[in-house]
N, C-alpha and C positions, 0 to 999 in steps of 0.2 A: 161144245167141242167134242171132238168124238174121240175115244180112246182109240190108238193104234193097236195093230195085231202085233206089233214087236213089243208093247209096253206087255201086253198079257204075257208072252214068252219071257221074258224077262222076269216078271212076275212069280211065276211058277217055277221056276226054274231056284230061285231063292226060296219060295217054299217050300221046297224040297228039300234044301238043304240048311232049314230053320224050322222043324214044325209048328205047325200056329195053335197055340195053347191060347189063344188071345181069347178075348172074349165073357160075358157074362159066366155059362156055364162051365168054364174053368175057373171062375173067380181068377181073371188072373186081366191086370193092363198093360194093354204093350203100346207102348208110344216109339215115335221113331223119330230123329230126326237127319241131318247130314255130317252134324258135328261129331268127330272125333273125343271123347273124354279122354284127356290126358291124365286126369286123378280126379276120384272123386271128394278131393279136400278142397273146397274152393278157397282155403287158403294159401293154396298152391296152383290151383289152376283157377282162374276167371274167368272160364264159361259158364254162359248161361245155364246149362246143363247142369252143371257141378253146383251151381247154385238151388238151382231146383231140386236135385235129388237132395241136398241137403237141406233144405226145408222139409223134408218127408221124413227125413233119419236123425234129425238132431234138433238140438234146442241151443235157443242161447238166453241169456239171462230174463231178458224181456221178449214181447211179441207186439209186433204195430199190426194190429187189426187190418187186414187188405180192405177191407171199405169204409171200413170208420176211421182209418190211420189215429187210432187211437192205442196210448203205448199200452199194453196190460203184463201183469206179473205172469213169467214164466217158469223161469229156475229161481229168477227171483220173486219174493212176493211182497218186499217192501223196499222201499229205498228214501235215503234223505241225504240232500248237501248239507255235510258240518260246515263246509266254509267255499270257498270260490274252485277250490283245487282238490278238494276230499269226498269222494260222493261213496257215505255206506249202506249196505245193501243186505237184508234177512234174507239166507235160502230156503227153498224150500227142500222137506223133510221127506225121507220115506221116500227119495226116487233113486232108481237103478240103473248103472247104463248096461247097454246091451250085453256085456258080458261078466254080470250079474255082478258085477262090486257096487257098493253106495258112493253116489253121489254126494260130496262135502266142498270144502270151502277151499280145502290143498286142489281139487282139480281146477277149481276156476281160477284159484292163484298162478298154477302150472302152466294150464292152458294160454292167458293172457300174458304174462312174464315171458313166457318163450314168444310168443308172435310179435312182442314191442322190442325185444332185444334188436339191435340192428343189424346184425349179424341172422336173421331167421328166415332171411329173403321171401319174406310174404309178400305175393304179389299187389295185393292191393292195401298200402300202408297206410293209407287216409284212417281204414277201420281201428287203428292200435298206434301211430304215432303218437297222441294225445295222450299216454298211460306211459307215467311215469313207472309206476311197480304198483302193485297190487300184493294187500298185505292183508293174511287170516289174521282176523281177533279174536275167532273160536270156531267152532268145528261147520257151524252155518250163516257164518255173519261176514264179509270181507268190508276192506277197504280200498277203493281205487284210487291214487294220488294220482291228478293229473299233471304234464308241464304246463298249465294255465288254465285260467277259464274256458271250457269247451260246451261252447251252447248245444250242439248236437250231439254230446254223449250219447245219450236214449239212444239216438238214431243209430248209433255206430252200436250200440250194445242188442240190438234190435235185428233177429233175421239175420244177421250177416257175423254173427261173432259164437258159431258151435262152442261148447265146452266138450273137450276132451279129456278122461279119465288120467290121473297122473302119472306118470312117467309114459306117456303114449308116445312121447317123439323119441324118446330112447330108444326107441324100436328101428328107428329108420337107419337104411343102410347105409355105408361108404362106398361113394362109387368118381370113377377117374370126370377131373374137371376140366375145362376148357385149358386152363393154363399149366396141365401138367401136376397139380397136384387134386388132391383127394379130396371131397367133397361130403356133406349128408344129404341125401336124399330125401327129402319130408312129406315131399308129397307122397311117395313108395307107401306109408304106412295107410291102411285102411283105416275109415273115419269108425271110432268105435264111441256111441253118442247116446241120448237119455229119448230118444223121440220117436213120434208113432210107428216108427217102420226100420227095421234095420237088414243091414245086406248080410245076402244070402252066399250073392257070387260074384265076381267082379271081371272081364274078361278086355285088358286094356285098349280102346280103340273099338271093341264090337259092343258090350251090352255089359248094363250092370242091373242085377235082380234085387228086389228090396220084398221083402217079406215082415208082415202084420207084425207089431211086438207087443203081444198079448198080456204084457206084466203095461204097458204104458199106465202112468198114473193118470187119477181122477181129479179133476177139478183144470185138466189142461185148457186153455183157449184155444187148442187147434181142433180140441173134441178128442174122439176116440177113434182109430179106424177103422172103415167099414170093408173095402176091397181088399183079399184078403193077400194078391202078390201085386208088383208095379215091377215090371221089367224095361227098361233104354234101352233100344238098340239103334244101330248107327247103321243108315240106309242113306247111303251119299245121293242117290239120283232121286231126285224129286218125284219121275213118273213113275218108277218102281217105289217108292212112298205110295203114292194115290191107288197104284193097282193091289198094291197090301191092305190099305183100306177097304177096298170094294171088293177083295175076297177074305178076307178076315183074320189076313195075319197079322195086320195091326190093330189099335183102337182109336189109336189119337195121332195126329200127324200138325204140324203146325206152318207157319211161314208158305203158305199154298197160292200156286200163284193165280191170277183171275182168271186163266179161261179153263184149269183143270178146277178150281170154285165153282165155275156156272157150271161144269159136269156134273160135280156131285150135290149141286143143291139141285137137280133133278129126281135125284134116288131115295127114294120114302127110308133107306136105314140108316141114313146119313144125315149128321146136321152140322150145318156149315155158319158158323157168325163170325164177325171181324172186331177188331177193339185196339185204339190206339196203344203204345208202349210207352215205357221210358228210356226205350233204346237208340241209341244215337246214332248215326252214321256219316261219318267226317273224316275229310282229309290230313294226317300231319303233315307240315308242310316245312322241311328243314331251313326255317328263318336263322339259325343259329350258328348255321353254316359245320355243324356237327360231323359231315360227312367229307368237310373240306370244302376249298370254292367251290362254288356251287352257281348259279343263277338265280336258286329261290332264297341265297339273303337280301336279296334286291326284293323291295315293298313291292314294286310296278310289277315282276314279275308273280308272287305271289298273288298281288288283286287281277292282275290277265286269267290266270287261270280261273279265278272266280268266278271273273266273268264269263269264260268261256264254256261254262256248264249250266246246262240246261237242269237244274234242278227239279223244277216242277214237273216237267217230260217225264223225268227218270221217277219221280215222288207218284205222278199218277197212271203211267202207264207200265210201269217194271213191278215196285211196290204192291200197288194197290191199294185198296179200299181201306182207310183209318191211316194211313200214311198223311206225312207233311212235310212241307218246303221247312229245314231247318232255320231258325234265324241267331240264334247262340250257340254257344258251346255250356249247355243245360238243358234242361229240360225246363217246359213252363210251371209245370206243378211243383216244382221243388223251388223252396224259400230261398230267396237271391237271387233267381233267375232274371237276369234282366236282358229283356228280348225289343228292346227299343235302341240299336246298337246299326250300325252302318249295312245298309243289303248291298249286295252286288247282284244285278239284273243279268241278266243272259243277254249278252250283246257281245258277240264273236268280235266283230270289226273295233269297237273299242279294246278287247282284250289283245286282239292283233297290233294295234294305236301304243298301246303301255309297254308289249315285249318291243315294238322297233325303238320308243324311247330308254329302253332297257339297254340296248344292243345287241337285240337278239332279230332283226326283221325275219328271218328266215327260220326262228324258231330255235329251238333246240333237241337234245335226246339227254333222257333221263330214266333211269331204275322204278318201276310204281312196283311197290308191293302191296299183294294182299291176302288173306286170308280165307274170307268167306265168303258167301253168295257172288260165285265170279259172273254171272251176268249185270249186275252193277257196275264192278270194275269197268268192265268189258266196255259200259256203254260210256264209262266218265270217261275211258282212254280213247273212243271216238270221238269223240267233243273236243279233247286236247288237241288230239292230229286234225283235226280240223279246222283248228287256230295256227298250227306249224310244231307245234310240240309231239315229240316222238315219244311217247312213255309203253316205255319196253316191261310189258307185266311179267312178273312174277309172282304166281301162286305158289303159296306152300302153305303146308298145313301150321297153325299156332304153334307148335310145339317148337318148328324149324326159323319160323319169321321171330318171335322173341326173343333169343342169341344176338339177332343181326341188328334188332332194334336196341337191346343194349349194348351192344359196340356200337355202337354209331356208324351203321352201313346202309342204312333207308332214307336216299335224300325224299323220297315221297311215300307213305304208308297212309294205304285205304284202312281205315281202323272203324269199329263198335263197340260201343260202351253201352254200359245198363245201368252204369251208376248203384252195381249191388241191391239194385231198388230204393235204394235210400232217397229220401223227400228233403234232401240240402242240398246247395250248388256248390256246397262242398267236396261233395263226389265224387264230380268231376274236374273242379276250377281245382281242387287238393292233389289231386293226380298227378295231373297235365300241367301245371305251372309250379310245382315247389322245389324245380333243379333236380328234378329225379331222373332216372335213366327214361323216362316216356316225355321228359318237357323240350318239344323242338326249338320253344322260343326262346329261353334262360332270361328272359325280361327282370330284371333285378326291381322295376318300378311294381310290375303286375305279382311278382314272387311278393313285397310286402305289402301290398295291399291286403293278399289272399289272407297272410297267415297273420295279418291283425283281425282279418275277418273272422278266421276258424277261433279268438281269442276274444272276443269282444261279446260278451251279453247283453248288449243292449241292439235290440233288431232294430230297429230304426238306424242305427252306427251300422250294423252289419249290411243291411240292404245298400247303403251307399257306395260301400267299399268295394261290394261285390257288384254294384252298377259300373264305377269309375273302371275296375280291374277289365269285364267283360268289353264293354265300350273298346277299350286298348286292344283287347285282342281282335277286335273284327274289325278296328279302322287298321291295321297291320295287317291282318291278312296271316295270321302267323296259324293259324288251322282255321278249315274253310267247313262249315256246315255244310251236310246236305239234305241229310233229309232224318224226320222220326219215323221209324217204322210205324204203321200198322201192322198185324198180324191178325192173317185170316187162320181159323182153326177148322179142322175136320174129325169129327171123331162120330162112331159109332151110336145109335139113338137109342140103342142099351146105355149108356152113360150119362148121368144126372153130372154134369161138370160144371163147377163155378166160376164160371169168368168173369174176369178182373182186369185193371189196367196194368196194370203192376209188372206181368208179362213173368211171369213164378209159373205157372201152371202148380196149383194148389192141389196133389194129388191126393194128400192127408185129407182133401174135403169133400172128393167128389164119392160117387155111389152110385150103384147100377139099381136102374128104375124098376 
């Protein structure tokens, strides 16, 4: 494909008003991609982004090896179950967080106590619902009491659970709330954390700089780093992405779509490879009728729609390469996934056959929300109208679409999940199904299945549970798979990068050749 004279205008025109420091000989990476950073605490925001820069800046107690998924000590360096509910844990000694206090047992007390409190509105609760309190026995030793047996502690304690220095959320401001009274702000405070790289600048919505933290200790498993700045910045147009890369204001660009891929896998400075995710991409679909009568608490209607999308279309030709026709609401590599559950084929004229038996022959109009990558949207909401369903999109950025998702005002939301990278179908089935403000379906049968499962150590008991629970939700129809990303990458062939499935972009590990 040939690049346009307007992508170069474009192009230039931003580097102009961004100087490009990118590159080897500034030791400096600059990755871009379209998302917004609402905060970079991904305990507060649950972008992939926020997730990733916080893998570069912070640690948390363990680390799951990205290719061996193997758990290894990180802040912690030993651990033992006393009993089914008490798992205690040795820290480790002699580490600093970025603004030079020591690391001890009060911050991870701190840090964890405030995110399970239920009042702490962390976005993704699955990671600290399990943790009843967390208790110092002495200056490097804690105790976490759980509310029950939790077979995927590790995982929750793994990559997804920073420790922050003590009284860090004391920091955060009061600011006016939806309902007229006063609120804390949590996410406001900057992540200040024990990890290879800590922030320099933070510029909300454009770019967050991370720079080398030259005290990191020895004997880490993420290693030491080598690149000595990693700068985000937020480049919403995909072709002005690609023309960054090919003049060198950026390094690394991700989510690329195929015919700007066979451009630059033409260019000897560029190297281009693809690699499945664990990123989800699915419909919620208000079975619960959350938003008031509706059409989609009716089953027929919700499996019409199913059928009336062309999945695989949109999986191989929008996507691309390392992309898949979803068949769960999981991912296959994570334990519990069970992807042997009811498909729905893409046959318009039966999905047209279910809305007349619905009482809808002539279809209907409805709200679609979404967020991200609106030419997906774009193409599911032609497939709908193509069946007689009128889905009137609205885009808005995450910040503005999560308000409306917890009022209950999205009879239909195009959503992605990453599952925090975590390898349990917990992740997600934990989320989506335990009555939280994100469960469209309120299934009281699939709600206790789930949370015998998250409570149960015996994996044979648990793979059932989480078989019978999935089963339910796709013969209902109550969210509709569509597809796992693959993710094609582009970056600079100055950059020694390690790619993983994991879908982290592991910048703690990569190095200029």
């Amino acid at each position: 494909m040939r690049v346009k004279s307007a992508l170069w205008t474009i192009s230039f025109a931003v580097l102009a008003s961004f100087p490009a420091f990118a590159g080897k000989d500034n030791d400096t990476l600059i990755w871009a991609t379209a998302t917004e950073m609402d905060t970079p605490d991904l305990y507060y925001g649950n972008q992939r982004e926020a997730l990733i820069t916080a893998y570069a800046q912070c640690d948390s107690l363990l680390y799951r090896d990205p290719k061996t998924n193997e758990y290894l000590p990180l802040l912690a360096t030993s651990w033992r179950w006393l009993d089914d509910t008490t798992l205690e844990m040795e820290l480790r000694r002699g580490v600093k967080f970025h603004d030079g206090t020591d690391f001890d047992a009060q911050d991870v007390a701190d840090t964890l106590n405030h995110l399970a409190a239920p009042d702490s509105d962390m976005k993704i609760r699955v990671v600290v619902d399990w943790i009843k309190n967390v208790e110092v026995v002495d200056t490097h030793k804690i105790r976490i009491h759980t509310k029950g047996p939790t077979p995927a502690a590790f995982e929750y304690l793994s990559g997804t659970s920073p420790i922050y220095p003590s009284g860090h959320y004391q920091k955060a401001p009061e600011v006016p709330g939806a309902d007229g009274k006063t609120r804390r702000d949590w996410g406001a405070v900057l992540p200040v954390c024990t990890g290879p790289y800590k922030i320099e600048s933070y510029q909300p919505g454009q770019s967050l700089t991370l720079v080398k933290n030259p005290d990191y200790f020895e004997g880490s498993p993420k290693g030491k780093p080598t690149i000595g700045k990693i700068v985000y910045r937020t480049i919403k147009d995909t072709e002005t992405q690609v023309a960054e890369l090919v003049t060198g204001g950026v390094d690394w660009i991700w989510g690329v779509p195929p015919e700007n891929a066979d451009m630059l896998n033409t260019m000897p400075n560029i190297t281009v490879v693809s690699a499945p995710t664990m990123r989800m991409s699915f419909l919620a679909l208000d079975a619960a009728g959350r938003t008031g009568k509706n059409p989609l608490t009716d089953v027929r209607v919700r499996r019409a729609i199913a059928h009336a999308i062309d999945r695989e279309a949109i999986a191989k030709n929008l996507v691309g390469e390392g992309a898949a026709v979803q068949k769960s609401l999981c991912v296959p590599i994570q334990f519990g996934c069970e992807t042997d559950v009811v498909q729905y084929e893409y046959n318009p004229e039966k999905a047209k056959q279910l809305l007349a038996e619905a009482g809808y022959p002539n279809g209907f109009t409805v709200q679609f929300y979404a967020y991200r990558d609106r030419p997906y949207s774009e193409a599911v909401i032609n497939y709908l109208r193509a069946v007689g369903i009128n889905a009137e999109l609205q885009f808005l950025q995450w910040r503005a679409l999560r308000p409306l998702i917890v009022d209950n005002k999205t009879p239909i939301a195009h959503l992605t999940f990453g599952s925090n990278g975590m390898l349990d179908a917990s992740a997600s089935t934990g989320h989506y199904f335990q009555f939280s403000p994100d469960d469209y379906a309120r299934d009281e049968e699939v709600r206790d299945w789930l949370a015998k499962a998250e409570k149960t150590m015996d994996p044979a008991v648990r793979k059932e549970l989480y078989s019978k629970a999935l089963k339910k939700i796709a013969d209902q129809a109550y969210y509709l798979p569509l597809f796992i990303y693959g993710r094609t990458y582009a970056f600079t062939s100055d950059l020694d990068y390690p790619l993983t499935d994991d879908e982290m972009a592991h910048f703690y590990m990569a190095k200029w050749k």
